[in-house]
C-alpha positions in Angstrom: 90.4 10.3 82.1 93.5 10.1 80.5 97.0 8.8 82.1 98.8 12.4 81.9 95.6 13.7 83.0 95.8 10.9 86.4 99.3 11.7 86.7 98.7 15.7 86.7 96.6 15.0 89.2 97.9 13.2 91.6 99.2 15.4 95.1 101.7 15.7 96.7 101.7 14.0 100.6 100.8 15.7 103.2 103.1 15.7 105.7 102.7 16.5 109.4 105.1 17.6 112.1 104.9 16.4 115.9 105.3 19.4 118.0 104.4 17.3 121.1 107.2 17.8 124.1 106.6 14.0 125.1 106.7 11.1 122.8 103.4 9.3 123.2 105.2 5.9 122.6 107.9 5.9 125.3 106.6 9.0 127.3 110.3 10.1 127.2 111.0 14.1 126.7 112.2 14.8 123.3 114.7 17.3 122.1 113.5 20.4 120.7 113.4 20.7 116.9 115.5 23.7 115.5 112.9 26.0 113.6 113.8 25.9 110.4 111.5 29.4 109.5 113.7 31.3 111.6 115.5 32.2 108.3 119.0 31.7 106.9 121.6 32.4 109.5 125.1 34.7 109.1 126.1 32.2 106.4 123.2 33.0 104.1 124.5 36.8 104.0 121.0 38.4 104.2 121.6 38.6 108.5 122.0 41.7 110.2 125.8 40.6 110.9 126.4 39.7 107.0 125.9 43.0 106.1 128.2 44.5 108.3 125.6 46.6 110.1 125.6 44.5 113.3 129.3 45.5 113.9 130.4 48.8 115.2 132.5 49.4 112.1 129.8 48.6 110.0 127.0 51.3 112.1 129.9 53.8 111.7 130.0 53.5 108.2 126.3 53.4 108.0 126.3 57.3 110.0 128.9 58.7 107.7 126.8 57.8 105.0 123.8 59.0 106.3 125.4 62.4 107.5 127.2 63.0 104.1 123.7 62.5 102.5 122.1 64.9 105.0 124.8 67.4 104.3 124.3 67.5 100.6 120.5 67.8 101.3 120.6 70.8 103.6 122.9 72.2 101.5 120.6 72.1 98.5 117.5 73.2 100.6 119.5 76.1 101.5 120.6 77.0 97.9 117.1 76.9 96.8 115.8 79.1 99.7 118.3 81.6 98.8 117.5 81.5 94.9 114.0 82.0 95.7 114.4 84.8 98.1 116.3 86.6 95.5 113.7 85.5 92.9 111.2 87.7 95.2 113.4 90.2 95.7 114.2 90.5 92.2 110.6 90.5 91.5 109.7 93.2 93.9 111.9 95.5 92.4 111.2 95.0 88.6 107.3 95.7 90.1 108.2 99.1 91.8 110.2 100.5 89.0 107.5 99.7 86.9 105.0 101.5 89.6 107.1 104.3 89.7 108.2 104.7 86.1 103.9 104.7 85.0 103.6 107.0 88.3 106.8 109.0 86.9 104.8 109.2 83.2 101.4 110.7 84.2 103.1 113.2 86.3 105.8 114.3 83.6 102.6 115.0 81.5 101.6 117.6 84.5 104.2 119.6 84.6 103.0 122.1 81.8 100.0 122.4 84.1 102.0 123.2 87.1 103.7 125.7 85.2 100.4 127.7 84.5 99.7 127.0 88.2 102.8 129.0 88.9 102.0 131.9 86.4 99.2 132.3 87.7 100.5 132.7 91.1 102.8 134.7 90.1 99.8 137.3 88.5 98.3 137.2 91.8 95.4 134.9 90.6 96.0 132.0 92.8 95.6 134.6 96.1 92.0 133.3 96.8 88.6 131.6 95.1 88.2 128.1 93.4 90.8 127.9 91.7 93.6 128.2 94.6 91.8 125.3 96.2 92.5 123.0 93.0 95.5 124.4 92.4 96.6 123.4 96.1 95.1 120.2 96.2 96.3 119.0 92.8 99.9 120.3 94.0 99.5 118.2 97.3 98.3 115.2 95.8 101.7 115.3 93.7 103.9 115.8 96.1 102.5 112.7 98.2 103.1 110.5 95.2 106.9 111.5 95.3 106.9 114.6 92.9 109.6 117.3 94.4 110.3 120.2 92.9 113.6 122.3 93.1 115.3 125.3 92.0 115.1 129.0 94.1 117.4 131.6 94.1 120.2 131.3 96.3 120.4 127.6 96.0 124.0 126.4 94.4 124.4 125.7 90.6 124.3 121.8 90.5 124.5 121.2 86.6 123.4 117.5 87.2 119.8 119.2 88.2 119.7 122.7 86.9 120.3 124.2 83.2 122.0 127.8 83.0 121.4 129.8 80.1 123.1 132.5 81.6 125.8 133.3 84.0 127.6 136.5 85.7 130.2 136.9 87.8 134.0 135.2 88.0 132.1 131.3 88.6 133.9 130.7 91.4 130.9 130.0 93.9 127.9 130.0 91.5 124.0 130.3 93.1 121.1 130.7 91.5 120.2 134.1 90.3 117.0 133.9 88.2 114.8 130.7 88.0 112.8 131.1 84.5 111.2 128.1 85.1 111.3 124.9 88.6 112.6 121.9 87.7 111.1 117.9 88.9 112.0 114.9 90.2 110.2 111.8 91.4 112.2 110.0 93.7 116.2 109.7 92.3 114.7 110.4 88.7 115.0 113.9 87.4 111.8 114.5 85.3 113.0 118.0 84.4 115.9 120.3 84.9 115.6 124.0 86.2 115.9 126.8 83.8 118.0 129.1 85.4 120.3 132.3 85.5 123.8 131.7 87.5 125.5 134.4 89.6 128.2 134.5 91.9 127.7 133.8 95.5 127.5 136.5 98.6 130.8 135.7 99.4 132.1 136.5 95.9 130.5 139.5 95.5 131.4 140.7 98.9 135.3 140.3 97.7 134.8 141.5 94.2 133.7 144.8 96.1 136.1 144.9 98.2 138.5 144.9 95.6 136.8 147.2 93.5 137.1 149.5 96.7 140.8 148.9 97.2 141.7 150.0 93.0 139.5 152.7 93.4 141.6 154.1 96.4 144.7 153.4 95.0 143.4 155.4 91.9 
């Protein structure tokens, strides 16, 4: 063996500490030894009073920060709740129009049928057998998905749902005078508009008479 090697291996002493309350020498009571793993004290800095957190000012401090940071996080838990819940209602929506616009589709391609439906009724053909039962339930079945249909006689011109092709009278109170063929809508969508005939309303002929009455008296 080497002399480095002796020296490397040489210990270090082993040193023992007397924890005995009376000297075995004298029999005396000694003084308590500080303990010296209690940790560094205020001076070292890493205490609960050298970071300031032992003082009231320093716990006060401590809660702002802590409700400041609480506050920013509720906040942002609160604007994610609300961008998700209009993520789902957004997504709701764009799901129902499409429902509706593929329902709206199929039906617009049954309107030519309901229109045979209706000359047939019209003919009398619809008054009993196998066919008025398909024709009724096909009719039902539309009008639970949404389908309405609208235009009669008597019902006021709206241009926005019906289409006149032709008109009598002054115009002052139009109505509905001939329907040449319904119109649709499914839900606030107009699939198609009525074909119809305008006329003036019962009031307005009432007082085109009556005038007619009064020049032909004066005559």
């Amino acid at each position: 063996m080497t002399e480095d090697n002796q020296g490397d291996s040489v210990q270090e002493p082993i040193t023992f500490v007397d924890k005995r309350k009376v000297d075995p020498a004298t029999g005396e009571v000694r003084e308590p030894v500080a303990d010296t793993a209690a940790g560094p004290g205020p001076e070292g800095g890493n205490g609960a009073e050298g970071n300031g957190v032992g003082t009231p000012e320093g716990a006060e401090t401590l809660a702002d920060t802590i409700g400041v940071e609480l506050a920013e996080r509720t906040a942002d838990l609160q604007r994610l709740t609300a961008e998700y819940a209009n993520y789902r209602r957004r997504v709701e929506r764009d799901r129902k129009a499409a429902i509706d616009g593929a329902k709206a589709a199929v039906v617009t391609e049954l309107l030519g049928v309901l229109d045979d439906l209706d000359r047939a009724r019209a003919h009398g053909d619809l008054e009993s057998g196998p066919l008025k039962s398909v024709a009724d339930k096909l009719v039902d079945a539309l009008r639970k998905q949404g389908l309405e249909e609208f235009g009669t006689e008597g019902e006021p011109f709206d241009p926005t749902l019906h289409e006149a092709v032709q008109h009598e009278g002054s115009g002052a109170d139009p109505v509905l005078g001939v329907v040449m063929r319904k119109g649709y809508r499914f839900g606030d969508r107009v699939l198609r508009h009525a074909l119809v005939g305008v006329t003036d309303g019962v009031a307005d002929l009432a007082e085109n008479e009556a005038s007619d009455v009064d020049a032909n008296a004066d005559d």
